[in-house]
mmJSON file of the N, C-alpha and C atoms, coordinates in Angstrom:
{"data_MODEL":{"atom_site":{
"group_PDB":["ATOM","ATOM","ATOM","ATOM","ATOM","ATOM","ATOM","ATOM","ATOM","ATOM","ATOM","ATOM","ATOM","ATOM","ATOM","ATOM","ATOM","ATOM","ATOM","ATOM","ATOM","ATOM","ATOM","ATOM","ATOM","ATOM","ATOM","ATOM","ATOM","ATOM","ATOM","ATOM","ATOM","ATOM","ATOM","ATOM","ATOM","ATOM","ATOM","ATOM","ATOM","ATOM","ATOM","ATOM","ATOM","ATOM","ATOM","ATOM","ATOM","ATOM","ATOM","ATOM","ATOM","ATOM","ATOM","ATOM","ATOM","ATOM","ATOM","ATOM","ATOM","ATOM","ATOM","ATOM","ATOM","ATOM","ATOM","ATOM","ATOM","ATOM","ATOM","ATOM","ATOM","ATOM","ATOM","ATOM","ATOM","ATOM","ATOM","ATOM","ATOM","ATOM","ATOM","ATOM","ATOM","ATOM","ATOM","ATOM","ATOM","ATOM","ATOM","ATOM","ATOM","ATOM","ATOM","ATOM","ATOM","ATOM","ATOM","ATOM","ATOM","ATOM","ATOM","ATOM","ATOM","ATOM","ATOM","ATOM","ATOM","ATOM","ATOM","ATOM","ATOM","ATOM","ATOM","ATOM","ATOM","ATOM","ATOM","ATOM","ATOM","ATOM","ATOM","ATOM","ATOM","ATOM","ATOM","ATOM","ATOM","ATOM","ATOM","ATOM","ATOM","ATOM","ATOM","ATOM","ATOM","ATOM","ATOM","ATOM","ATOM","ATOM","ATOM","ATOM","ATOM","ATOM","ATOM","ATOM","ATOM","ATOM","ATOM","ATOM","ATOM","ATOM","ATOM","ATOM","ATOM","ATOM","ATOM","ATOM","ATOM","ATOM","ATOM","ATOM","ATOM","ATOM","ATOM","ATOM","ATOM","ATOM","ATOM","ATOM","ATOM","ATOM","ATOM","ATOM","ATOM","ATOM","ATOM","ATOM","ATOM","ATOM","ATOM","ATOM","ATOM","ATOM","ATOM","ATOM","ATOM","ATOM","ATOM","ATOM","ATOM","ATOM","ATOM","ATOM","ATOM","ATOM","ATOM","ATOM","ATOM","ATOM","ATOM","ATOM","ATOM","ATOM","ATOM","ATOM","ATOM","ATOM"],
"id":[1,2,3,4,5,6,7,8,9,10,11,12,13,14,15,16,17,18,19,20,21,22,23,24,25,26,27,28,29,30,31,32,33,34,35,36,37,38,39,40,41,42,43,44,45,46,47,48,49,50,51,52,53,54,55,56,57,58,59,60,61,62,63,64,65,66,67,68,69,70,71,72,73,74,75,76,77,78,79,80,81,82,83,84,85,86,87,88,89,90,91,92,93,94,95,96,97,98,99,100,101,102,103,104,105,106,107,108,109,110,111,112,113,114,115,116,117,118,119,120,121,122,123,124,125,126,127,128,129,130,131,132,133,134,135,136,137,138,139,140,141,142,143,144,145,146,147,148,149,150,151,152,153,154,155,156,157,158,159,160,161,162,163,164,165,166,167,168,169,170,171,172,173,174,175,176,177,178,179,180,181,182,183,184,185,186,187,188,189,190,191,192,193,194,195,196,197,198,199,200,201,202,203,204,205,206,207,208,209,210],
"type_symbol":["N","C","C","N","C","C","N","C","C","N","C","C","N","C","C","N","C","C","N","C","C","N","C","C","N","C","C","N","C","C","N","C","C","N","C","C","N","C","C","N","C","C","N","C","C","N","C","C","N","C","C","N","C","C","N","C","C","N","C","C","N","C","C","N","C","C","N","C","C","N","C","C","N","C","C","N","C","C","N","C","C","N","C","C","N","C","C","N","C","C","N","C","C","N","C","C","N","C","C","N","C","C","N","C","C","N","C","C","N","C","C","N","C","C","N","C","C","N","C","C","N","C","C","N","C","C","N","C","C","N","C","C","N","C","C","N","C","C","N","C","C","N","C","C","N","C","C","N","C","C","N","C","C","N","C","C","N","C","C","N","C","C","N","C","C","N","C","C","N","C","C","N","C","C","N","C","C","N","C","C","N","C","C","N","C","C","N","C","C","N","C","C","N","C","C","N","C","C","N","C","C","N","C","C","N","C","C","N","C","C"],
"label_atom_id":["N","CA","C","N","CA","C","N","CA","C","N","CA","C","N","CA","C","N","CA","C","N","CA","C","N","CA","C","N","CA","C","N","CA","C","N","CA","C","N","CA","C","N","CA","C","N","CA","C","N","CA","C","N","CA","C","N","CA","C","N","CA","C","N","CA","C","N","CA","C","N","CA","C","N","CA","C","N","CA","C","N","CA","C","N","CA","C","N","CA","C","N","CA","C","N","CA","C","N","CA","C","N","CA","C","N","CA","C","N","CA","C","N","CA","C","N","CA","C","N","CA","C","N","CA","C","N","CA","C","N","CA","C","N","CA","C","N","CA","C","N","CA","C","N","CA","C","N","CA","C","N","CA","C","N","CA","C","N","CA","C","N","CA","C","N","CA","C","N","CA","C","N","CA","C","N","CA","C","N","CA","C","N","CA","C","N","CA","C","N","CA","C","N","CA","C","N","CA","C","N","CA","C","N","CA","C","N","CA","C","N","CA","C","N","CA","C","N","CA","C","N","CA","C","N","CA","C","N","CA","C","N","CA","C","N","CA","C","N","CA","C","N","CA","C"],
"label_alt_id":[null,null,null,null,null,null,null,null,null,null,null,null,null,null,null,null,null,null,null,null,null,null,null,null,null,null,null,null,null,null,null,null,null,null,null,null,null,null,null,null,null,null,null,null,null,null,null,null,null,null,null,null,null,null,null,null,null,null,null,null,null,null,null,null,null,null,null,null,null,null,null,null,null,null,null,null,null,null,null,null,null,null,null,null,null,null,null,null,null,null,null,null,null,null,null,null,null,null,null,null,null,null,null,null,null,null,null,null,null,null,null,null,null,null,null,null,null,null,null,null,null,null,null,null,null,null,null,null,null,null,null,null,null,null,null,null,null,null,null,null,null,null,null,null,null,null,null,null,null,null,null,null,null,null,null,null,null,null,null,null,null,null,null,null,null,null,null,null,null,null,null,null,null,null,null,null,null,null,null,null,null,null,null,null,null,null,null,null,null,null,null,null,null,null,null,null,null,null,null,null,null,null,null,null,null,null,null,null,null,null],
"label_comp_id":["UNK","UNK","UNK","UNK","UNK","UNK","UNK","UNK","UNK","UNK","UNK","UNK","UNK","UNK","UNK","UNK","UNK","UNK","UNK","UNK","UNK","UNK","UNK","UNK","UNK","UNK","UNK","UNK","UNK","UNK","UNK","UNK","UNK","UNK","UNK","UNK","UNK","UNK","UNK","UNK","UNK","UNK","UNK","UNK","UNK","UNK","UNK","UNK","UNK","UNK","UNK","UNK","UNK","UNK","UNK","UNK","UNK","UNK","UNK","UNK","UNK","UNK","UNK","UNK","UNK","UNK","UNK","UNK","UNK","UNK","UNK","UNK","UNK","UNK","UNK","UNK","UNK","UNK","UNK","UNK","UNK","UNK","UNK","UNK","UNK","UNK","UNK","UNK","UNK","UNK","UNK","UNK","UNK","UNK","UNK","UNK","UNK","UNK","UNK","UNK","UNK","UNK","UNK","UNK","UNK","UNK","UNK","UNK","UNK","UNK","UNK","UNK","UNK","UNK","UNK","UNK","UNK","UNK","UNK","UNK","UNK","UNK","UNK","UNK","UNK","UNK","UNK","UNK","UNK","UNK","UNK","UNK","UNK","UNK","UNK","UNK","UNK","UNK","UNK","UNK","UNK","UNK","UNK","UNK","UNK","UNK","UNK","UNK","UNK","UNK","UNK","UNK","UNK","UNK","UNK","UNK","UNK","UNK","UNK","UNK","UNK","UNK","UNK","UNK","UNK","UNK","UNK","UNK","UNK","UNK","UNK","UNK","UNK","UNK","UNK","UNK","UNK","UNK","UNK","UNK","UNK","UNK","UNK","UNK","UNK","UNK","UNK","UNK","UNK","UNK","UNK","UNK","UNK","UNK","UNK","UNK","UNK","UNK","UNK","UNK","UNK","UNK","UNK","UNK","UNK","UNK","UNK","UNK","UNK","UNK"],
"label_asym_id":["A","A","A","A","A","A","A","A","A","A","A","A","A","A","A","A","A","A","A","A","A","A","A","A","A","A","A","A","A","A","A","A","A","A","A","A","A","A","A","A","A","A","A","A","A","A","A","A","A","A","A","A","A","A","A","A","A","A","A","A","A","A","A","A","A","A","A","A","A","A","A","A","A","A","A","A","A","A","A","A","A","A","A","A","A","A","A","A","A","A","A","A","A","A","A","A","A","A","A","A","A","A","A","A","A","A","A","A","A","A","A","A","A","A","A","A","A","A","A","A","A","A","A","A","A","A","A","A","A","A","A","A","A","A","A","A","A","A","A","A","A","A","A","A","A","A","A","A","A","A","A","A","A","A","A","A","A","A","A","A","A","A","A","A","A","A","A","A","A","A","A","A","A","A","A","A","A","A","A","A","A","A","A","A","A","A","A","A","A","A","A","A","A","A","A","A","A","A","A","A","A","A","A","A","A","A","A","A","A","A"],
"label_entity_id":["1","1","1","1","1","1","1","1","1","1","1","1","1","1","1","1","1","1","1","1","1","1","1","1","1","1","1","1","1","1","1","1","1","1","1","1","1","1","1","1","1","1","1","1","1","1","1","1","1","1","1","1","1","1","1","1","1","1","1","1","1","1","1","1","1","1","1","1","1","1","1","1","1","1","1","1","1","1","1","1","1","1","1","1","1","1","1","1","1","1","1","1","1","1","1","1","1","1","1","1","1","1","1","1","1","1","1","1","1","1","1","1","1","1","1","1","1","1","1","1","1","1","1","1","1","1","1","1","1","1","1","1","1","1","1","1","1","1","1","1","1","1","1","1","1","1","1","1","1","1","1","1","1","1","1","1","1","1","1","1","1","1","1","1","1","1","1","1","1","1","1","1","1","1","1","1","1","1","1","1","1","1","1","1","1","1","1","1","1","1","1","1","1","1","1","1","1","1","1","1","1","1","1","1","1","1","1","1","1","1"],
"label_seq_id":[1,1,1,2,2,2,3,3,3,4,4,4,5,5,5,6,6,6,7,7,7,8,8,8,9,9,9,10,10,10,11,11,11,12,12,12,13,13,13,14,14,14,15,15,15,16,16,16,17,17,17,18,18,18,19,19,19,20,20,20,21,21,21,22,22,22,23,23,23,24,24,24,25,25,25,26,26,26,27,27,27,28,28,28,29,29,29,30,30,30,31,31,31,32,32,32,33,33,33,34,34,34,35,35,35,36,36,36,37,37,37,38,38,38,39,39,39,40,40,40,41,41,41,42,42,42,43,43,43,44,44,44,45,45,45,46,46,46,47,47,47,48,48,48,49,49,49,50,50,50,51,51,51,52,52,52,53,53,53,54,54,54,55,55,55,56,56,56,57,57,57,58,58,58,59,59,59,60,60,60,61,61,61,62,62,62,63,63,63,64,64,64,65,65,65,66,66,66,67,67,67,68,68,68,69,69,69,70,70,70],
"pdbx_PDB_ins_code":[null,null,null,null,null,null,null,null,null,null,null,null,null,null,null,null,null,null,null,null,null,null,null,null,null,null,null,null,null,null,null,null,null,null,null,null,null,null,null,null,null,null,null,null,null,null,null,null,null,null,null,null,null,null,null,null,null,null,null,null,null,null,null,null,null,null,null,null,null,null,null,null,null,null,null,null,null,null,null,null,null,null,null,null,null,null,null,null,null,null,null,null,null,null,null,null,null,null,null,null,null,null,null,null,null,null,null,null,null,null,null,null,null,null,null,null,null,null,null,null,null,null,null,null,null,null,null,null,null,null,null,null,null,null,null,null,null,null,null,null,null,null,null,null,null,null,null,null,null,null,null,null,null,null,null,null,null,null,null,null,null,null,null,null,null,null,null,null,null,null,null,null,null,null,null,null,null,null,null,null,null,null,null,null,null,null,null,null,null,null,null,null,null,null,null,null,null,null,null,null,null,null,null,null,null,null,null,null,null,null],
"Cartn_x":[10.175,11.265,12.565,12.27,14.012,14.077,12.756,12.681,13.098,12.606,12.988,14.71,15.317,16.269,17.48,17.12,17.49,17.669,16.137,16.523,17.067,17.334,18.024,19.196,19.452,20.826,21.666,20.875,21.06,21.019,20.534,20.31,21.524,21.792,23.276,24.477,24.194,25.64,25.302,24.488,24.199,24.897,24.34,24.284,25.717,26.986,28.194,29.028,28.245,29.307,29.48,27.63,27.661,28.864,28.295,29.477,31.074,31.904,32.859,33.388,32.309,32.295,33.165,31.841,31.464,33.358,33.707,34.872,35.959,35.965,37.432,37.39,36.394,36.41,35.492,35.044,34.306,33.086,32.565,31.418,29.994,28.943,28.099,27.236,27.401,26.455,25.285,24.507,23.06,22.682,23.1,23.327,23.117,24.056,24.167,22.802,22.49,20.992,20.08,19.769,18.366,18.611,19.501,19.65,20.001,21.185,21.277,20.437,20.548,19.255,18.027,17.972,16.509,15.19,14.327,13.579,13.578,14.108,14.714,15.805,16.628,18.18,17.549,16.926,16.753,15.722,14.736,14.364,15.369,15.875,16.934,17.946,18.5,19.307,18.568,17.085,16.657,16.231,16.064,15.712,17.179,18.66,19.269,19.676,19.306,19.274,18.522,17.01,16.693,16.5,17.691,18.376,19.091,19.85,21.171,21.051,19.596,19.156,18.274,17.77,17.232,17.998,19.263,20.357,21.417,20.865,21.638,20.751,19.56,18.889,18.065,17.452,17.288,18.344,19.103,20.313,20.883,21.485,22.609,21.249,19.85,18.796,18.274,18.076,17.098,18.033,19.416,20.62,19.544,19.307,18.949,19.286,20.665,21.685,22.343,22.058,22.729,22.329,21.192,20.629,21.886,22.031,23.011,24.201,24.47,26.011,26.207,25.171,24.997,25.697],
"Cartn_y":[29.598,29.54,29.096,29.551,29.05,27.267,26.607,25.394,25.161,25.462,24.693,25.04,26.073,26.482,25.265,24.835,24.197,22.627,21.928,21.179,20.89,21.606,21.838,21.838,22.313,22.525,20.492,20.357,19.028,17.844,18.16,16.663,17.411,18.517,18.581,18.369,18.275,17.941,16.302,15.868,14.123,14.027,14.76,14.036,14.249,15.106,15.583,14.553,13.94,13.263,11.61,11.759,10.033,10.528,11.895,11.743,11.82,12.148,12.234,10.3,9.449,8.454,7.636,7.984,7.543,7.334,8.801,9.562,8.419,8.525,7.846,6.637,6.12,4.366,3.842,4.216,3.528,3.357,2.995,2.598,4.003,3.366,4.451,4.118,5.036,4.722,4.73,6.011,5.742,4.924,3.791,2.539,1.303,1.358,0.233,0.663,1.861,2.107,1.758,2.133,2.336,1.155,0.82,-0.247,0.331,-0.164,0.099,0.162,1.342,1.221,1.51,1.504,1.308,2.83,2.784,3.424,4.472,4.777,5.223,5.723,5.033,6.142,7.119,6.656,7.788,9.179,8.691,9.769,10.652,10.03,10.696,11.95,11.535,11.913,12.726,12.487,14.099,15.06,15.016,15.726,16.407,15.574,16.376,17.34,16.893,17.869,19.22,18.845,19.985,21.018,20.416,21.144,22.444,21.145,22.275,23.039,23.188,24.162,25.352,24.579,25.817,27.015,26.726,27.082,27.929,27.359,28.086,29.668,29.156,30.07,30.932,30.26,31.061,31.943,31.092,31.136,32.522,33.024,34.199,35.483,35.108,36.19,36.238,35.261,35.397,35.069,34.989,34.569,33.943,33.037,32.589,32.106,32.237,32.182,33.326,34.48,35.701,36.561,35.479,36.256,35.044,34.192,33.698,33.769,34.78,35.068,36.16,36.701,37.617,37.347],
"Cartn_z":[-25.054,-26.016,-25.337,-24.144,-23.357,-23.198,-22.618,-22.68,-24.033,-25.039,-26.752,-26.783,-26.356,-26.552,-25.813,-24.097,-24.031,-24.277,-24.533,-25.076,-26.458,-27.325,-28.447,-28.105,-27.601,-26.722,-26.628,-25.678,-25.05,-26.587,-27.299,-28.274,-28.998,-29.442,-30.182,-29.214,-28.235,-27.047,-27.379,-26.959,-27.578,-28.922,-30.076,-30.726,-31.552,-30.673,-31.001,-30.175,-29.304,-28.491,-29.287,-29.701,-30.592,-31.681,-32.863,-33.414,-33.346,-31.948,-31.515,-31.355,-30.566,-30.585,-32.044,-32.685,-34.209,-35.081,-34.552,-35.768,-34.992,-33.34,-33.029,-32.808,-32.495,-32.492,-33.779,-34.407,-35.784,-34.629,-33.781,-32.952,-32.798,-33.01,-33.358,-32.387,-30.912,-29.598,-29.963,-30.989,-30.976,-31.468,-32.784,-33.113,-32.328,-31.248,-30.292,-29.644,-29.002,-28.045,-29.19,-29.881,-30.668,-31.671,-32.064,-33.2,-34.422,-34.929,-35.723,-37.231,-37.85,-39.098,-38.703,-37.393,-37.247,-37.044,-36.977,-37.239,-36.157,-35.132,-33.525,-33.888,-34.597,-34.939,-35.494,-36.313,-38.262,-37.655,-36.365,-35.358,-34.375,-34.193,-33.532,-34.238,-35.212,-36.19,-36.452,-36.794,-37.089,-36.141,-34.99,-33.719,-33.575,-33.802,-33.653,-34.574,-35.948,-37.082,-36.948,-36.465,-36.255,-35.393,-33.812,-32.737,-33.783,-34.467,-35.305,-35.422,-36.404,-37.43,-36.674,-35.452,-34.59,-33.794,-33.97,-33.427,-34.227,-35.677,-36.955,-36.88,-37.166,-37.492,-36.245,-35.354,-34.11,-32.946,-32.951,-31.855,-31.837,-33.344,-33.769,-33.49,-33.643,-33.99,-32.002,-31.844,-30.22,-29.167,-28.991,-28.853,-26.854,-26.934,-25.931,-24.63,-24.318,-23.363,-23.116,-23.521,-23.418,-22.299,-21.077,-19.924,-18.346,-19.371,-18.696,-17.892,-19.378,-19.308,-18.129,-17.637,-16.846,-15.486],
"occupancy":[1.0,1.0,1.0,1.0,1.0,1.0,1.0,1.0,1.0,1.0,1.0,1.0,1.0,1.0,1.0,1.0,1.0,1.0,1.0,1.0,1.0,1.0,1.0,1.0,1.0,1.0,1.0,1.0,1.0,1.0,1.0,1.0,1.0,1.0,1.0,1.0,1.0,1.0,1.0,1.0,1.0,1.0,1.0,1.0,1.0,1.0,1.0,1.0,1.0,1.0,1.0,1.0,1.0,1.0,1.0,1.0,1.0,1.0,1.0,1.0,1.0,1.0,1.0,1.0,1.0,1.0,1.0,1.0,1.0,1.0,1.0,1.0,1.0,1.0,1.0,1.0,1.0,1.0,1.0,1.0,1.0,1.0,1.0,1.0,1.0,1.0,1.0,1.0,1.0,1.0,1.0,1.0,1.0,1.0,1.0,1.0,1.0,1.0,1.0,1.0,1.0,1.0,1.0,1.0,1.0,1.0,1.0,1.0,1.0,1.0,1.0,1.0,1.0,1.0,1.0,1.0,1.0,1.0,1.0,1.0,1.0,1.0,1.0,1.0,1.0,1.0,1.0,1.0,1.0,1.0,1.0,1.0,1.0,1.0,1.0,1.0,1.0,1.0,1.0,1.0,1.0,1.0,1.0,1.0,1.0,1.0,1.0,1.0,1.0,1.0,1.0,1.0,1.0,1.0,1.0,1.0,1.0,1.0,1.0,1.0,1.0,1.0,1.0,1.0,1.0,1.0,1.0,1.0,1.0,1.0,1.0,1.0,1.0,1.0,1.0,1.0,1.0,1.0,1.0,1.0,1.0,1.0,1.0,1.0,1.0,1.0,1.0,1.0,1.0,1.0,1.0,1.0,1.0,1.0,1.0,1.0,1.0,1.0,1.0,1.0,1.0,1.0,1.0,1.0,1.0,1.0,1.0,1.0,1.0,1.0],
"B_iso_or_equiv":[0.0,0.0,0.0,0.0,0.0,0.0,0.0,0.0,0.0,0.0,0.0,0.0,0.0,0.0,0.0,0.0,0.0,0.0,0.0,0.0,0.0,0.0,0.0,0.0,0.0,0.0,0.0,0.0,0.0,0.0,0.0,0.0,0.0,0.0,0.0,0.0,0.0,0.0,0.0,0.0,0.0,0.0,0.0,0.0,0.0,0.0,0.0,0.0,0.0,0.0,0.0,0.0,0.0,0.0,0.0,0.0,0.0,0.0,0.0,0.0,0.0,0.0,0.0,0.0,0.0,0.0,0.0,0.0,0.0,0.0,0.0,0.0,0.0,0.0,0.0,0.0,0.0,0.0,0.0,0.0,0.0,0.0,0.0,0.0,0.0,0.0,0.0,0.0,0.0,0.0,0.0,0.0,0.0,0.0,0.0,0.0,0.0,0.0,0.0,0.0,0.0,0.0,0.0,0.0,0.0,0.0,0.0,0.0,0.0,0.0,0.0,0.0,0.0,0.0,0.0,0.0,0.0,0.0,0.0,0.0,0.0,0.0,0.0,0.0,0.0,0.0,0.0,0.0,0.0,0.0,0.0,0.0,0.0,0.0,0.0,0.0,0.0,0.0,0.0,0.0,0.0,0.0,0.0,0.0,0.0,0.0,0.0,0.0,0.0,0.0,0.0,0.0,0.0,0.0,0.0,0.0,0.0,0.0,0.0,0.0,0.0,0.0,0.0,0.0,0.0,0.0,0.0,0.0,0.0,0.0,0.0,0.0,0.0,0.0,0.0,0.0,0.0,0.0,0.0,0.0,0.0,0.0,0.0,0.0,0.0,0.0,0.0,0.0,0.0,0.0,0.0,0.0,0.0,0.0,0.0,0.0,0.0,0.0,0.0,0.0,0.0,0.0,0.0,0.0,0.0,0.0,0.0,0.0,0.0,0.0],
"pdbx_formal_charge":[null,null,null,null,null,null,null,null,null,null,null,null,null,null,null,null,null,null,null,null,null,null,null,null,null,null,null,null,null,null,null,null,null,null,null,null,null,null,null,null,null,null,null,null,null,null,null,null,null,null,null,null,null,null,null,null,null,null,null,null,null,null,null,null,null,null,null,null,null,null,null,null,null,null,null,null,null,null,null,null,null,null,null,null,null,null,null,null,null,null,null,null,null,null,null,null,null,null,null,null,null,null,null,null,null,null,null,null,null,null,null,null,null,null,null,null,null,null,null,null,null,null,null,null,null,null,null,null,null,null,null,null,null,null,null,null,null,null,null,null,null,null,null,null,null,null,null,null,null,null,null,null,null,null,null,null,null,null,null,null,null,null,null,null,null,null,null,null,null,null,null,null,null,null,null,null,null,null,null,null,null,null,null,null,null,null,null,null,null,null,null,null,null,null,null,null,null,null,null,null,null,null,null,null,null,null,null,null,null,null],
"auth_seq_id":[1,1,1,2,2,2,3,3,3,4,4,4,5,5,5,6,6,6,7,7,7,8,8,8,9,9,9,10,10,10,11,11,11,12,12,12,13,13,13,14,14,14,15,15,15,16,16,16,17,17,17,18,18,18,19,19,19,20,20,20,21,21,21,22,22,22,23,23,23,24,24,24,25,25,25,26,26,26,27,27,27,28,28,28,29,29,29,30,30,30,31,31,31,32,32,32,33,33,33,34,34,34,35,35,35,36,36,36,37,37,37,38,38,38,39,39,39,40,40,40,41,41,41,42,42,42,43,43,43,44,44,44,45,45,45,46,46,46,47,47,47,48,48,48,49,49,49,50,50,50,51,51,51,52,52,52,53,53,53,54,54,54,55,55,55,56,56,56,57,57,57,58,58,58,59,59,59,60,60,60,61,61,61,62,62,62,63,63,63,64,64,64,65,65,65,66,66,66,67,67,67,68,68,68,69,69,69,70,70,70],
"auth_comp_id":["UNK","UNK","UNK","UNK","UNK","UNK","UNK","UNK","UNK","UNK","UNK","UNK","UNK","UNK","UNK","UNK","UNK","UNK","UNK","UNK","UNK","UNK","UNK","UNK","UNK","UNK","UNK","UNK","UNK","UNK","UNK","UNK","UNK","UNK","UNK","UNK","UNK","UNK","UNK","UNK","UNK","UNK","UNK","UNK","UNK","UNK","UNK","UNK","UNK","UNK","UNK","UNK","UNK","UNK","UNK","UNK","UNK","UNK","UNK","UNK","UNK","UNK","UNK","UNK","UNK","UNK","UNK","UNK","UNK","UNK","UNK","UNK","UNK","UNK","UNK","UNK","UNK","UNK","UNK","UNK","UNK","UNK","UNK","UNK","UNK","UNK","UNK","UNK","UNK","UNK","UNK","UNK","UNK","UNK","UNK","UNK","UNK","UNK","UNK","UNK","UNK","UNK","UNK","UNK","UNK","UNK","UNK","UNK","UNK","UNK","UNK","UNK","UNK","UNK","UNK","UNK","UNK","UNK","UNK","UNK","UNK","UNK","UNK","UNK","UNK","UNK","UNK","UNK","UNK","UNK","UNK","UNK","UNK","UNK","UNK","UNK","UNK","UNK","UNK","UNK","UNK","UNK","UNK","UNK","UNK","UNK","UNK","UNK","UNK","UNK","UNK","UNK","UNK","UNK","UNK","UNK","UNK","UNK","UNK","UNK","UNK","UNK","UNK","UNK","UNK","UNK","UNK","UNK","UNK","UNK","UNK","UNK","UNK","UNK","UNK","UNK","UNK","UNK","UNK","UNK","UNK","UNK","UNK","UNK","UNK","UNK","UNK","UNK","UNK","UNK","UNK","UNK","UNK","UNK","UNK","UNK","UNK","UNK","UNK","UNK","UNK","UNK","UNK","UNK","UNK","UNK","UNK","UNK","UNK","UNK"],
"auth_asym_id":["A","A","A","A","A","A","A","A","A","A","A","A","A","A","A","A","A","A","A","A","A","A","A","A","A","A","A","A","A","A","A","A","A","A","A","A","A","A","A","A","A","A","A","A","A","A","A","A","A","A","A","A","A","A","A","A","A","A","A","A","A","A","A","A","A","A","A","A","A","A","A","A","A","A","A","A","A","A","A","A","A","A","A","A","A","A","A","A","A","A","A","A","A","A","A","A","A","A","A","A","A","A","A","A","A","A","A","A","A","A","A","A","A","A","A","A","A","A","A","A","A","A","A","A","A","A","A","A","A","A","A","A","A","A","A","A","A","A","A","A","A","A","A","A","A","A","A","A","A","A","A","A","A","A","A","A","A","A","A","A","A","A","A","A","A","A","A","A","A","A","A","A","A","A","A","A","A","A","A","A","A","A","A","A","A","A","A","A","A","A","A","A","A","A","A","A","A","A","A","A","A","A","A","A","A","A","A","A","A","A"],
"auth_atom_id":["N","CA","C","N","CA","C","N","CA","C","N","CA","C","N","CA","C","N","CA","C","N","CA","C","N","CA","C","N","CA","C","N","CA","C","N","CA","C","N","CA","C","N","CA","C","N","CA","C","N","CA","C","N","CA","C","N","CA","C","N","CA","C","N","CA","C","N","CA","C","N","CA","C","N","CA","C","N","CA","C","N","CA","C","N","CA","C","N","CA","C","N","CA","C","N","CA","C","N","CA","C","N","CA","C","N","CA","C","N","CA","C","N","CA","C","N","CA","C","N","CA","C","N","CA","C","N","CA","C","N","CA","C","N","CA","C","N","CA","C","N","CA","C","N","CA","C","N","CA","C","N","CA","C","N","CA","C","N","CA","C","N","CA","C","N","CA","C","N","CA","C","N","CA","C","N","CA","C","N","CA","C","N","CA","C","N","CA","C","N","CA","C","N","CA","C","N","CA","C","N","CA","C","N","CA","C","N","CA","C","N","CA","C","N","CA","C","N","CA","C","N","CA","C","N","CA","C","N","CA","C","N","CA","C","N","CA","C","N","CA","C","N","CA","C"],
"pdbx_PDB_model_num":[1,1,1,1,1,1,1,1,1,1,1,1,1,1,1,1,1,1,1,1,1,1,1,1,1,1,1,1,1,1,1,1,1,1,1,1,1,1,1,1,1,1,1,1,1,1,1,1,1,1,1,1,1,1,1,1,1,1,1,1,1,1,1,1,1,1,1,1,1,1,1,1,1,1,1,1,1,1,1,1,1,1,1,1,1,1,1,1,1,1,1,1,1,1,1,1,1,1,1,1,1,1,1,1,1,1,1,1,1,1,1,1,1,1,1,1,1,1,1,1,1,1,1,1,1,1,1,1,1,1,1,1,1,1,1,1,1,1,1,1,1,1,1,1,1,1,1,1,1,1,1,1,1,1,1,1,1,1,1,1,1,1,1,1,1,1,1,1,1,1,1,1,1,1,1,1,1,1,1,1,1,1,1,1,1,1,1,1,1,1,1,1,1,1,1,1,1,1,1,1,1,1,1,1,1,1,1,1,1,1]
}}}
């Protein structure tokens, strides 16, 4: 669970930085890598969707960094 935890981790740091990108220059990095529209973004976008959501809903319950903080 700690492996899933971190890479969940890692595709919402990705996929906050494409949208940080996205918001201040109009330019959409995973776009330019994968192509825009293409069948590789629309995967992506959802891997990081369902980082999010593992994080919504796992994160607050199995708090998985909390051996960290140690």
């Amino acid at each position: 669970m700690r492996i899933t935890a971190l890479l969940a981790y890692f595709f919402i740091l990705i996929g906050a930085f494409d949208l940080f990108v996205l918001g201040l220059f109009s330019f959409s990095l995973s776009g330019f890598i994968l192509g825009m529209g293409s069948v590789a973004q629309r995967i992506f976008y959802c891997i990081v969707g369902v980082s999010g959501l593992f994080f919504l809903f796992f994160g607050a319950i199995y708090k998985p960094f909390k051996s960290l903080s140690k």
